[in-house]
DSSP file (Angstrom, degrees, kcal/mol; ACC not computed):
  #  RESIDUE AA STRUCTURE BP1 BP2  ACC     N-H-->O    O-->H-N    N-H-->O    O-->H-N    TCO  KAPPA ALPHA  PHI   PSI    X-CA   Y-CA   Z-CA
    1    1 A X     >        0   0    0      0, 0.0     4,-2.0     0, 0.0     5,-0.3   0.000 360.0 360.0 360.0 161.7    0.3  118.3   96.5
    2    2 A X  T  4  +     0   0    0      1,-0.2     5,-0.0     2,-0.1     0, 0.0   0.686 360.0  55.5 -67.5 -15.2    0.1  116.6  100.0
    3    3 A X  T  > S+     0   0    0      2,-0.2     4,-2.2     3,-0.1     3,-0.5   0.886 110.6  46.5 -74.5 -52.7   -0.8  112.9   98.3
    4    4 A X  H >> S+     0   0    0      1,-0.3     3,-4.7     2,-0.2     4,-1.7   0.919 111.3  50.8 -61.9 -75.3    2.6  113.1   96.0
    5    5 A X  H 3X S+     0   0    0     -4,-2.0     4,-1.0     1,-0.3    -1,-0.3   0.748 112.7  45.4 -57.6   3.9    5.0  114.2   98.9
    6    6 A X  H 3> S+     0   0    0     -3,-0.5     4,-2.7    -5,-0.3    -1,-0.3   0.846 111.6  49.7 -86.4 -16.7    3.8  111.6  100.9
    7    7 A X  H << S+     0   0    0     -3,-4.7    -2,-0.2    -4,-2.2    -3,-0.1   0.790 110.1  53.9 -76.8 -46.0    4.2  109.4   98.0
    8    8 A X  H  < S+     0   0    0     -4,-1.7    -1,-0.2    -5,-0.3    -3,-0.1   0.912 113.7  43.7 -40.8 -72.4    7.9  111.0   97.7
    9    9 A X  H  < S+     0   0    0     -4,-1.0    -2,-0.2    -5,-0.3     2,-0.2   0.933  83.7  98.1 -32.2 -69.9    8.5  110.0  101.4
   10   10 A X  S  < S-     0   0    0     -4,-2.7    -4,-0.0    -5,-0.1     0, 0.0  -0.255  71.9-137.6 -45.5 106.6    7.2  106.6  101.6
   11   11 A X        -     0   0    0     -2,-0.2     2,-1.2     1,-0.1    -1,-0.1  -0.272  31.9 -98.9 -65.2 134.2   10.6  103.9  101.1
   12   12 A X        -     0   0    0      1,-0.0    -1,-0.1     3,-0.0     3,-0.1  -0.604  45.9-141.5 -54.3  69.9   10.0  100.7   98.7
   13   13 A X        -     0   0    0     -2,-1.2     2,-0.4     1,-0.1    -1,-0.0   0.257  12.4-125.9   5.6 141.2    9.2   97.8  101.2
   14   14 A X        -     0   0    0      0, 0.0     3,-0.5     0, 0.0    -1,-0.1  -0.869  33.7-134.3 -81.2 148.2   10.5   94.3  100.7
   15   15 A X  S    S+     0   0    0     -2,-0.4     3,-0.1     1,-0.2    -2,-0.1   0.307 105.0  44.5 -81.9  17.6    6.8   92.7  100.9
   16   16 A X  S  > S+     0   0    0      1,-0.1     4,-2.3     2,-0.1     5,-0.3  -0.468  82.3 130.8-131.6  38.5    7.7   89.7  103.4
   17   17 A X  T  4  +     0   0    0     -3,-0.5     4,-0.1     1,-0.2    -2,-0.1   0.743  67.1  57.9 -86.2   1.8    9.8   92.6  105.5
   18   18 A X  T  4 S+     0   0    0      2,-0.1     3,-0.4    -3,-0.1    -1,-0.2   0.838 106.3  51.4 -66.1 -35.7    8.1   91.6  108.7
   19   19 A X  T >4 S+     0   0    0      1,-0.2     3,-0.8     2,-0.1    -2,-0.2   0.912 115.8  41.1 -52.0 -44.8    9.7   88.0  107.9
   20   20 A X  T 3< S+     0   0    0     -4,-2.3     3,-0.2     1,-0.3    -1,-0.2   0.490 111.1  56.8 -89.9  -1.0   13.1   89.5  107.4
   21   21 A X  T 3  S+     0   0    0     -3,-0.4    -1,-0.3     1,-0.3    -2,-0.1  -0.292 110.1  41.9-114.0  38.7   12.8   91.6  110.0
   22   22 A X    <   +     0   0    0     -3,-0.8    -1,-0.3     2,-0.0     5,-0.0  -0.409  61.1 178.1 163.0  86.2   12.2   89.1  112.4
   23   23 A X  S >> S+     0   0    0     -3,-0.2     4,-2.4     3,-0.2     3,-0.6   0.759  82.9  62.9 -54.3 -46.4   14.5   86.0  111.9
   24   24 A X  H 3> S+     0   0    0      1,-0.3     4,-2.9     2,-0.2     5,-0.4   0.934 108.3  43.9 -75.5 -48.7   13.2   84.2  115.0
   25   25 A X  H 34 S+     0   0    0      1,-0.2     4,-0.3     2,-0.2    -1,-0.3   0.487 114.1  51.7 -79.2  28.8    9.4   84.2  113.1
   26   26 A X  H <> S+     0   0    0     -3,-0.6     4,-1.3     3,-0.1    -2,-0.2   0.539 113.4  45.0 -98.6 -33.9   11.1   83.1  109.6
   27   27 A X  H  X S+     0   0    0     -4,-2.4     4,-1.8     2,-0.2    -2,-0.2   0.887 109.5  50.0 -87.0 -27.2   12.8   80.4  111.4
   28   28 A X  H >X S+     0   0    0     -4,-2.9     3,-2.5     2,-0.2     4,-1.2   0.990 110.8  59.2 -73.4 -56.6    9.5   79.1  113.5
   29   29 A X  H >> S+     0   0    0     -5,-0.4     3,-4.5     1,-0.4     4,-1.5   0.684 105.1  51.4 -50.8 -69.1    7.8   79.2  109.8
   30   30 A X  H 3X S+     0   0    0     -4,-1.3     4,-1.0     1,-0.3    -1,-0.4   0.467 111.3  37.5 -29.9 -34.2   10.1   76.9  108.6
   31   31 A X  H <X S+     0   0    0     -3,-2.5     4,-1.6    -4,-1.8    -1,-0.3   0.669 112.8  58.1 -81.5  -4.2   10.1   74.5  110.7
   32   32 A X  H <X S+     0   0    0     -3,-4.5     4,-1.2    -4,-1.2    -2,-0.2   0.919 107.2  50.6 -74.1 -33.8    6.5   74.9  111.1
   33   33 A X  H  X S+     0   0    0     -4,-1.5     4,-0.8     1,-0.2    -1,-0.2   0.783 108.3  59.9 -55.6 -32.2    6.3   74.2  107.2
   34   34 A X  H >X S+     0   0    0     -4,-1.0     4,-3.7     1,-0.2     3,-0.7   0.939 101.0  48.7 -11.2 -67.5    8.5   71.2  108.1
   35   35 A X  H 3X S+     0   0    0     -4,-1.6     4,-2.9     1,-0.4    -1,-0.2   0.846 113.1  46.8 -72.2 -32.1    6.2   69.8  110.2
   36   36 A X  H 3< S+     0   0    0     -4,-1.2    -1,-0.4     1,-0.2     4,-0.2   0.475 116.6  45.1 -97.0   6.8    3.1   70.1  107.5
   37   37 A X  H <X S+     0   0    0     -4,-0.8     4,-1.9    -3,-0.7     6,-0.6   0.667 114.6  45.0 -71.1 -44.1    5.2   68.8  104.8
   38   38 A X  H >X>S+     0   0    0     -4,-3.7     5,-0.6     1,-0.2     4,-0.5   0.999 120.4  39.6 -65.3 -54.5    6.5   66.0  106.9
   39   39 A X  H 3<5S+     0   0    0     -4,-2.9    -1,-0.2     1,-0.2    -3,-0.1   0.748 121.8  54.1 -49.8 -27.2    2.7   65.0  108.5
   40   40 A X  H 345S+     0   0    0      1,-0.3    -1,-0.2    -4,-0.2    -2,-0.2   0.740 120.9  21.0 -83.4 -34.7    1.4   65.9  104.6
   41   41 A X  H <<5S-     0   0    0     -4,-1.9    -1,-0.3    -3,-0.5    -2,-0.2   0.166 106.9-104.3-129.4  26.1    3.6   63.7  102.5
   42   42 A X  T  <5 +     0   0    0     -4,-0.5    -4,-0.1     1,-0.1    -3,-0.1   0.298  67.4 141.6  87.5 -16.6    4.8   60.9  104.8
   43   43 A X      < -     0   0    0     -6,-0.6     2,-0.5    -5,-0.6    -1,-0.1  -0.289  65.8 -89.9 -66.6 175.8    8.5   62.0  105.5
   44   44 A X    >>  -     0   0    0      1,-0.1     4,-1.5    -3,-0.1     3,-1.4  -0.725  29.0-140.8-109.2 145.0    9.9   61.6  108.4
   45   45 A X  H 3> S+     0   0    0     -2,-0.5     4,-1.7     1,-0.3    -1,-0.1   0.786  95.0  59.0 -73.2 -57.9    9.3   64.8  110.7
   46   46 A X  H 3> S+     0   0    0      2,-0.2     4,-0.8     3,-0.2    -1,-0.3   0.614 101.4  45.3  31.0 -85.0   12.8   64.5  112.1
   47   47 A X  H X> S+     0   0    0     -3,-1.4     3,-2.5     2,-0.2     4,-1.1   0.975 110.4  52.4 -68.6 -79.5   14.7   64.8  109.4
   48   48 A X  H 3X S+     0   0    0     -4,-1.5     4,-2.0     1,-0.2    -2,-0.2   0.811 106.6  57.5 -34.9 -29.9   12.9   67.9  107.7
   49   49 A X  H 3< S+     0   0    0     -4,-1.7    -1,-0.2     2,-0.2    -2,-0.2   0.865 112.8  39.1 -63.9 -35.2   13.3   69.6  110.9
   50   50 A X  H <X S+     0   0    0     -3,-2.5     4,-2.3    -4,-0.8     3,-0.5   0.526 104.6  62.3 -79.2 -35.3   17.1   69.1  110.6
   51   51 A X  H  < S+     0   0    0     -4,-1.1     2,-1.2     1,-0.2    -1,-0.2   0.884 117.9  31.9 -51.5 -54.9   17.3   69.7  106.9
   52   52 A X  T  < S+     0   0    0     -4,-2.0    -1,-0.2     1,-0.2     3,-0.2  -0.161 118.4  59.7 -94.1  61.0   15.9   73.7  108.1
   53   53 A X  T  > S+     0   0    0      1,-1.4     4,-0.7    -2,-1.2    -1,-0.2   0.234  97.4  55.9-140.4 -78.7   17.8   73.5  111.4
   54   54 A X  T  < S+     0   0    0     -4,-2.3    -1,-1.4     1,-0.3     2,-1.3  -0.373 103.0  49.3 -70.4-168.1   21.3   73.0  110.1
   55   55 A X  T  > S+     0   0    0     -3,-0.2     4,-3.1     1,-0.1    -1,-0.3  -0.722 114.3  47.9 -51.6 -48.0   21.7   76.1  107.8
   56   56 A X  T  4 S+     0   0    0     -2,-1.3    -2,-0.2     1,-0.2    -1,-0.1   0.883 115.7  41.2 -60.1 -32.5   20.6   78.2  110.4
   57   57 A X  T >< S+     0   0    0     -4,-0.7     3,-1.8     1,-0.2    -1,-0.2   0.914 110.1  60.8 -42.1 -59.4   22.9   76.6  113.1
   58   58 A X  T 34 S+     0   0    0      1,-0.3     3,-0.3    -5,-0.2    -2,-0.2   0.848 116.0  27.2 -78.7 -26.7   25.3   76.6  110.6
   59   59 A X  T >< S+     0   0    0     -4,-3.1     3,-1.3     1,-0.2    -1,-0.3   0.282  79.5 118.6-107.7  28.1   25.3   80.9  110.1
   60   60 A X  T <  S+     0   0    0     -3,-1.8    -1,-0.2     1,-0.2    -2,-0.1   0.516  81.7  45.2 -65.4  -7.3   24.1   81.9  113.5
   61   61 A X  T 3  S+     0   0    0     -3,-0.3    -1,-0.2    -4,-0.2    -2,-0.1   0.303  82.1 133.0-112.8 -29.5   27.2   83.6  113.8
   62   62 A X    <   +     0   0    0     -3,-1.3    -3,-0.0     1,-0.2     3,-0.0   0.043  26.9 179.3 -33.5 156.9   27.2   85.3  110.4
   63   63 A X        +     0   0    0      1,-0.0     2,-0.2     0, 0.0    -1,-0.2   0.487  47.8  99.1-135.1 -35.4   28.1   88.7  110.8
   64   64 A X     >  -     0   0    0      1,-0.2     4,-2.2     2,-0.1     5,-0.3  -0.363  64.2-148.2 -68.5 114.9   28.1   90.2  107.0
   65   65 A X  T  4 S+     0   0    0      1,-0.2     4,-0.3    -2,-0.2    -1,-0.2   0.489  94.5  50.5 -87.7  15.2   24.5   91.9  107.0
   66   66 A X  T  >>S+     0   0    0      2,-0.1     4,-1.8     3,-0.1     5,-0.6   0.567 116.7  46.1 -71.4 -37.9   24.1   91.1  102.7
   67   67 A X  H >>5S+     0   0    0      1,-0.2     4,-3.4     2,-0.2     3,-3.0   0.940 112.1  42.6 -67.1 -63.8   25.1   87.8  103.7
   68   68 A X  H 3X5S+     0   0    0     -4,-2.2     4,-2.3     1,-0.2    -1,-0.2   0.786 117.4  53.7 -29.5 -48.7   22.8   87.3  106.6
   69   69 A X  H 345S+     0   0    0     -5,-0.3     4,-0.4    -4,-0.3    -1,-0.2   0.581 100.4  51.2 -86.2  -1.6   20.3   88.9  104.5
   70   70 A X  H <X5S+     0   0    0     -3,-3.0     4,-2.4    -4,-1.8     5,-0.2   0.694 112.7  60.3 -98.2 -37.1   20.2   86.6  100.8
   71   71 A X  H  X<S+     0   0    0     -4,-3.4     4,-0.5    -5,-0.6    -2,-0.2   0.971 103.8  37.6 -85.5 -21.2   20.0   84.1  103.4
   72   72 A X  H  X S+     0   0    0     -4,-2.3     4,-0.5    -5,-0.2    -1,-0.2   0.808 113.2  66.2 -48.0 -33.0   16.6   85.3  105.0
   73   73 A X  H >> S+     0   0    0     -4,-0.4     4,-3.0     1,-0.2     3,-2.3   0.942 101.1  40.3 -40.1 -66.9   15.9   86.0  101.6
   74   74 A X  H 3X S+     0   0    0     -4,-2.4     4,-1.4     1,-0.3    -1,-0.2   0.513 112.7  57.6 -84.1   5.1   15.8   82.4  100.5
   75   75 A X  H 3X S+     0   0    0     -4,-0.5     4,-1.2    -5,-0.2    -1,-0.3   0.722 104.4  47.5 -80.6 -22.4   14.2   81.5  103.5
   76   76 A X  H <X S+     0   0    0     -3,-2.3     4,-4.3    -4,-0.5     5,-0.2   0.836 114.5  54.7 -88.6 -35.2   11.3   83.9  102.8
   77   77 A X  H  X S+     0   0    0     -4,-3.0     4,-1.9     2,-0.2     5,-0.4   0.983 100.5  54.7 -55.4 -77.2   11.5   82.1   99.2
   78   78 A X  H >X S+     0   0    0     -4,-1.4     3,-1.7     2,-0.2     4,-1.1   0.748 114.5  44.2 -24.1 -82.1   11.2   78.7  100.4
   79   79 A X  H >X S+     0   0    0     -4,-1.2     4,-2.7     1,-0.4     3,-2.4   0.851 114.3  44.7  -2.6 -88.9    8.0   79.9  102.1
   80   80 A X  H 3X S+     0   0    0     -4,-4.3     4,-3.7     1,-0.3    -1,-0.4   0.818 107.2  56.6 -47.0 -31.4    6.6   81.7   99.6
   81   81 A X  H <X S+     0   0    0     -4,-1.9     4,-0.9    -3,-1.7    -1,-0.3   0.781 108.0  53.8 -84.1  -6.5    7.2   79.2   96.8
   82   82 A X  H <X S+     0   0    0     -3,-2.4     4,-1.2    -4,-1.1    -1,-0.2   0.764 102.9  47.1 -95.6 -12.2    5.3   76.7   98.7
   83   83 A X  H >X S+     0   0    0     -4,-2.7     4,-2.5     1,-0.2     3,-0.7   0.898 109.4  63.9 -90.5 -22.9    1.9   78.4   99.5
   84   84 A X  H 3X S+     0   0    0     -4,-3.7     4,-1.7    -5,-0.3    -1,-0.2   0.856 112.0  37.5 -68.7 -11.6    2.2   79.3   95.4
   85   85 A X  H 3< S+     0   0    0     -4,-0.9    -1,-0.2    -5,-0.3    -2,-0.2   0.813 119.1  43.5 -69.6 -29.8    2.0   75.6   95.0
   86   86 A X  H <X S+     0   0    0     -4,-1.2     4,-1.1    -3,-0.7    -2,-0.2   0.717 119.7  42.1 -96.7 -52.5   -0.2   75.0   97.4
   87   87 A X  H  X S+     0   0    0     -4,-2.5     4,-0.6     1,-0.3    10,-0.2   0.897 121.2  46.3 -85.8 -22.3   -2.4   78.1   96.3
   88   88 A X  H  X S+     0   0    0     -4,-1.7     4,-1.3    -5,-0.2    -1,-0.3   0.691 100.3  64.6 -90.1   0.1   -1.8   77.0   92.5
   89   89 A X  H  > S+     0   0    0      2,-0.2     4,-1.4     1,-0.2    -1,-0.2   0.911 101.6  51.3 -59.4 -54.0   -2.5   73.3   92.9
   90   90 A X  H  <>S+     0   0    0     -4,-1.1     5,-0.8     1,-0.2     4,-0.3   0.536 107.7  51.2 -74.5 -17.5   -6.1   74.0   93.8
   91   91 A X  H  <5S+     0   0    0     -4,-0.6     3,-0.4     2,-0.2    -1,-0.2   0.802 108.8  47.9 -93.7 -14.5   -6.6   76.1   90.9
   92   92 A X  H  <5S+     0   0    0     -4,-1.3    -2,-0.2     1,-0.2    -3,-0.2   0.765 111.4  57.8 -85.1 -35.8   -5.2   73.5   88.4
   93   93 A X  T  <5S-     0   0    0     -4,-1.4    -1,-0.2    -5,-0.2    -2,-0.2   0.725 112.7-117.8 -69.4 -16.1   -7.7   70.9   90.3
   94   94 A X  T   5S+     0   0    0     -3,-0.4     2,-0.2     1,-0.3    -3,-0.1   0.266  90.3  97.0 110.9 -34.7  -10.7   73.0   89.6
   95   95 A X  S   <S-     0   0    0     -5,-0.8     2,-0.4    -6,-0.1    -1,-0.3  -0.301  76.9-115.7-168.2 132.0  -10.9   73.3   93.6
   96   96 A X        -     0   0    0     -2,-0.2     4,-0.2     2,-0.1    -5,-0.1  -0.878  23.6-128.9 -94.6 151.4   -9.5   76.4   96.1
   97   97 A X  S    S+     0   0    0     -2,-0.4     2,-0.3   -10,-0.2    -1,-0.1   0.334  85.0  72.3 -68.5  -2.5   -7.0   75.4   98.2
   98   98 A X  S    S-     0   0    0    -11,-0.1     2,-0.9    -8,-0.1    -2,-0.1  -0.763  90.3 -99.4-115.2 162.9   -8.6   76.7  100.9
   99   99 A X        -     0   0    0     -2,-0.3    -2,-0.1     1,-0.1     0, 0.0  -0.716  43.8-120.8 -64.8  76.4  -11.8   75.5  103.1
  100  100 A X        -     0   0    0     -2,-0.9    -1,-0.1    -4,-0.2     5,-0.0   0.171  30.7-100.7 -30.9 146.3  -15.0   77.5  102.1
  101  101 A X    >>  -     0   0    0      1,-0.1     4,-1.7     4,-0.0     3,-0.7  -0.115  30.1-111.9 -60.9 155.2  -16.8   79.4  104.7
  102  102 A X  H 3> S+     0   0    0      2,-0.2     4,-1.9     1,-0.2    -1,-0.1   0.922 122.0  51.7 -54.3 -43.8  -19.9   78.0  106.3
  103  103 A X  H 3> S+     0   0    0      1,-0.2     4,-1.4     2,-0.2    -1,-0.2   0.636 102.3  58.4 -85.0  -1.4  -21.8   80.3  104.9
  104  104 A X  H <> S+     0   0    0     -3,-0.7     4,-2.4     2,-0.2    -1,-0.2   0.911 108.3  48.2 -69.6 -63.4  -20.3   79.5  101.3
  105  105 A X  H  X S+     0   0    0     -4,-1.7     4,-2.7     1,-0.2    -2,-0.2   0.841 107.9  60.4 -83.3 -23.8  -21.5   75.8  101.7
  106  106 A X  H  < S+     0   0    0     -4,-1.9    -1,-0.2     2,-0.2    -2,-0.2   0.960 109.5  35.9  -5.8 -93.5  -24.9   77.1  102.8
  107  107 A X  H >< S+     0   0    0     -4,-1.4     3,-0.6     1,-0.2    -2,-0.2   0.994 109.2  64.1 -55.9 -56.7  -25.8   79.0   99.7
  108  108 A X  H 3< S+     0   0    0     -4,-2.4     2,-1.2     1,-0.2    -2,-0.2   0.897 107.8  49.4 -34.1 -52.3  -23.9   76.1   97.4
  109  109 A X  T 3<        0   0    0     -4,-2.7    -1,-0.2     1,-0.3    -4,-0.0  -0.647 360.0 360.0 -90.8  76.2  -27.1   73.7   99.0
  110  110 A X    <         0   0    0     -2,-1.2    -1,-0.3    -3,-0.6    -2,-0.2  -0.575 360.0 360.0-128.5 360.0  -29.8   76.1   98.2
């Protein structure tokens, strides 16, 4: 059928493959996560920027595309492992992690 050979076609994704496919937006998330870690928990903004700086500095030149790519990898990791903290934090509180809608706090006061 036409559903299965498309199904056939279709290549197994990495799911963050716009991140890895795009270096220069995995590296602005990272430092952007910096910046809301440093403002979030007191450190100093500085330094986290320099902690996710120097590895990238330090392979900008890499050439080996496995290598180049376990390290996008563990950039994508870093990411990810922080909005599951982030997302699971708020579920351990009771609480979503996220800011209800207007129209959420609305009904809640009715």
């Amino acid at each position: 059928t036409h559903v299965s050979d498309a199904r056939a076609n279709m290549s197994v994704r990495h799911p963050a493959a716009f991140l890895l496919e795009s270096p220069l937006k995995l590296y602005r998330d990272c430092i952007r996560l910096a910046d809301v870690l440093a403002k979030k928990q007191g450190f100093p903004r500085e330094a986290l920027r320099t902690q996710v700086t120097a590895p990238w500095r330090r392979n900008q030149r890499e050439k080996d595309p496995e290598t180049y790519m376990r390290q996008r990898e563990s950039a994508v990791r870093g990411l990810s492992n922080y909005m599951f903290y982030e997302a699971s934090k708020g579920a351990m509180d009771g609480a979503p992690s996220f800011a209800p809608e207007d129209d959420e706090e609305e009904a809640a006061a009715k």
